[in-house]
N, C-alpha and C positions, 0 to 999 in steps of 0.2 A: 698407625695411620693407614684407614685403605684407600683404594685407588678411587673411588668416588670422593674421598674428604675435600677432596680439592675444589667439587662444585657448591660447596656450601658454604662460598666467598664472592660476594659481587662480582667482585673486581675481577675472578680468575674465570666467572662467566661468561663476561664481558671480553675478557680476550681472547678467550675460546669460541666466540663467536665470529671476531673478526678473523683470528685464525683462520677459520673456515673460509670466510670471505678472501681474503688472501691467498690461500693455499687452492683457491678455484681461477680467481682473475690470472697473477701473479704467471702462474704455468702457462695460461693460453698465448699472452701475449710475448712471454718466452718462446714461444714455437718461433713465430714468427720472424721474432729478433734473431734465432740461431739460423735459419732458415735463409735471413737475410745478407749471414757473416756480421751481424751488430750485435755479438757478444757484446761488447765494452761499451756498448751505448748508456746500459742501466747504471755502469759506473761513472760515467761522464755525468748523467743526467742527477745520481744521488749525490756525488758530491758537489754540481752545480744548486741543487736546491739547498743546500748548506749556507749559501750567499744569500738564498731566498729566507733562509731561517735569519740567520743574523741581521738581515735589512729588515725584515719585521717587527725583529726585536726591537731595534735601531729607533723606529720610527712608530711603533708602539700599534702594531697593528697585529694580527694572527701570523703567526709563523708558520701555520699550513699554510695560511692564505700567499706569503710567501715565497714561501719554497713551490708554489704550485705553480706561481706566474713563471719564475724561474726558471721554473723546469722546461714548461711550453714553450717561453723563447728559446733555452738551448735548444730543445728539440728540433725549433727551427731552424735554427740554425745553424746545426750537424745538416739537416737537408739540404740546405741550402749550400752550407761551402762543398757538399758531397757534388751536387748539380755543379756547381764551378771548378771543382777537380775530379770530373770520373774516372780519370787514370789512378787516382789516389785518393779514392772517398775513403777508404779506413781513417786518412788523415783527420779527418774532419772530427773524429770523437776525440784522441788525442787532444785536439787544438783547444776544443772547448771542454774537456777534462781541466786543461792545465788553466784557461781561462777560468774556470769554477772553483779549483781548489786555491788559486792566485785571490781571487776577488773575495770568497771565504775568508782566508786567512788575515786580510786585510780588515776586514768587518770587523770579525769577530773580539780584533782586537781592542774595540771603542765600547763594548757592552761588559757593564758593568757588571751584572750576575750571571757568570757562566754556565749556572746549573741547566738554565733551559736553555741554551745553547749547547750541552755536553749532551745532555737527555735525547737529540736527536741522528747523537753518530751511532748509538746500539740500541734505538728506541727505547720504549717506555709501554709496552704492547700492556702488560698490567698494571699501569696506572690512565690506561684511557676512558675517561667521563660518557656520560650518557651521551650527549652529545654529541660526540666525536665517534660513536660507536653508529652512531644513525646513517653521520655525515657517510662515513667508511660504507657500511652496509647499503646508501644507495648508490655512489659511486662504483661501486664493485659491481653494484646489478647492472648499471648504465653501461659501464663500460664490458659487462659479458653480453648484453644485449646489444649491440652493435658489432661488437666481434661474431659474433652467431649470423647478425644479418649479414656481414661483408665475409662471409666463412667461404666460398668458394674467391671470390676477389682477390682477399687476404691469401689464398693458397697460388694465384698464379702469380701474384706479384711478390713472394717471396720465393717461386723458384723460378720464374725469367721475367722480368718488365718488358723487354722488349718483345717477347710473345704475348705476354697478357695485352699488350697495346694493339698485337694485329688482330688478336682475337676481339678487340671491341672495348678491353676493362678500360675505365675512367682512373687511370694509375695516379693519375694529379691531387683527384679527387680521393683516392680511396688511400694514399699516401699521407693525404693532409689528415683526414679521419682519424687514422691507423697514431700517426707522429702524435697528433693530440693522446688518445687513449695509454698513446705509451706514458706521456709527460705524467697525466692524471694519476695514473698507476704507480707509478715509483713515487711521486709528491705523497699519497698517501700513505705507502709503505714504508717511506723514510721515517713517518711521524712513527711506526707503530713496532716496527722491527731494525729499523737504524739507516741511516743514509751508506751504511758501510757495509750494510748486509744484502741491502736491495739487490744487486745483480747476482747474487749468490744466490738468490731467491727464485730468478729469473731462470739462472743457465743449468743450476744443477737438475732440476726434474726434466729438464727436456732431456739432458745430457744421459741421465738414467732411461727414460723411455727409447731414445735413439737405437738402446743397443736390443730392443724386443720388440721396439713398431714396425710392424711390414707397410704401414701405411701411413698418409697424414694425417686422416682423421683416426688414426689406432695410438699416432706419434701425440697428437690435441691429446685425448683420453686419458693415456699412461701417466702423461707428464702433468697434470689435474690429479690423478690418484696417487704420484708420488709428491705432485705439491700436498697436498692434503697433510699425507702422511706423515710428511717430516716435519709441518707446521704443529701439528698435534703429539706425535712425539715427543719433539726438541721443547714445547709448552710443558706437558707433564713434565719429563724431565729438570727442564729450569725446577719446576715447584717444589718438586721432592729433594734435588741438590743443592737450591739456594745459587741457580747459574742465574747470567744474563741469559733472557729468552731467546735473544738475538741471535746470538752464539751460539745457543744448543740447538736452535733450528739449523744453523746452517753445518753444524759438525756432525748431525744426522744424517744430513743428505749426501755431505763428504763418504760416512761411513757406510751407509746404502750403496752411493756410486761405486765405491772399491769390490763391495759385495757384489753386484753386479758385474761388473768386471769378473773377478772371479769365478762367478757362477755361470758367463757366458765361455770363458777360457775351460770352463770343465766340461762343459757341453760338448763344444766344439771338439774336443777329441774325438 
């Protein structure tokens, strides 16, 4: 079997495609999140769309559709109890972690075929329809073309808000933007690589760019070419082992990160 056999499968086109779309948004708005200290927001937010998935199910509607509303409210409202405890906004993903995996678990348990409700804790990245490959594909543009326009914004309110406010940025504003894009982001991701991989997805390519960005638009870049990379990897990989995709992306990016690691420890001598 060679290394091209794999594209002469619909299906493994199709997720090679979104791969790509993923392995491009997924990083950017990772910058941000680690930028911001909201590591564990992408975990609150994937496993609160889990509730979004099973009430869909529930009530016989799309479980993107969903998990997407879902997400947008938690998002909100991580913001919002952040704004009401600034002494302790980390609380705020926490609170609605344990709200989303709580509210989940409870759903889930009234739906009577679990298969599509199990389909979205490690995605289903190779079994996604034309359709849903569109849907992906222009979300992914929408939300890279608005990160691109708010790309200086985005840079000061993830390293001071209260300087980006003297300096003029509409933080309110560019905060609400940003909280939506994120919601969007992980809702789709969860469909395609798992609600339990999303933040994995998120932190690991920024977390490998960190250690060789001198800058933030070097820190943007890196962590896009090492999303990429580990999305298209950890893909091949699945196909030729017979792994979850989900899985092999994100124990790429694992074994990337240690490599780096490594490779900046040998330098530095």
């Amino acid at each position: 079997m060679t290394l091209m056999s794999l594209f002469q499968y619909d299906f493994m086109r199709r997720a090679f495609i979104v791969a790509i779309a993923l392995g491009i948004v997924v990083p950017c708005i990772g910058v941000i999140v680690v930028l911001k200290r909201l590591s564990m927001i992408g975990d609150a937010l994937a496993h609160t769309s889990l509730a979004g998935v099973a009430g869909g199910l529930l009530v016989n509607i799309n479980p993107v559709l969903g998990a997407g509303i879902t997400c947008i409210g938690a998002a909100f409202t991580i913001e919002w109890i952040r704004k009401k405890l600034p002494q302790y906004a980390e609380m705020s993903t926490a609170i609605v972690l344990s709200a989303g995996v709580g509210l989940a678990g409870v759903l889930s348990g009234f739906i009577q075929n679990a298969t599509s409700f199990n389909a979205f804790l490690f995605g289903s990245i190779v079994a996604i329809s034309n359709a849903e490959l569109i849907a992906v594909v222009a979300i992914a543009l929408l939300v890279l073309i608005l990160f691109f326009l708010m790309y200086q914004e985005l840079f000061y309110i993830a390293l001071d808000e209260r300087s980006a406010t003297l300096s003029g940025v509409p933080i309110n504003t560019v905060n609400f933007i940003f909280t939506l894009l994120t919601a969007v982001t992980v809702a789709i991701a969860a469909r395609t690589v798992g609600a339990l991989i999303v933040s994995s997805m998120m932190v690991l390519p920024v977390a490998c760019s960190l250690q060789i960005a001198k800058s933030y638009r070097q820190t943007v870049w890196f962590s896009v070419l090492f999303g990429l990379s580990f999305t298209l990897i950890g893909l091949t990989i699945s196909f030729y082992a017979a792994l979850r995709p989900g899985g092999a992306i994100v124990l790429t990016g694992v074994c990337c990160l240690l490599l780096v690691f490594n490779l900046k420890k040998m330098v530095c001598r």
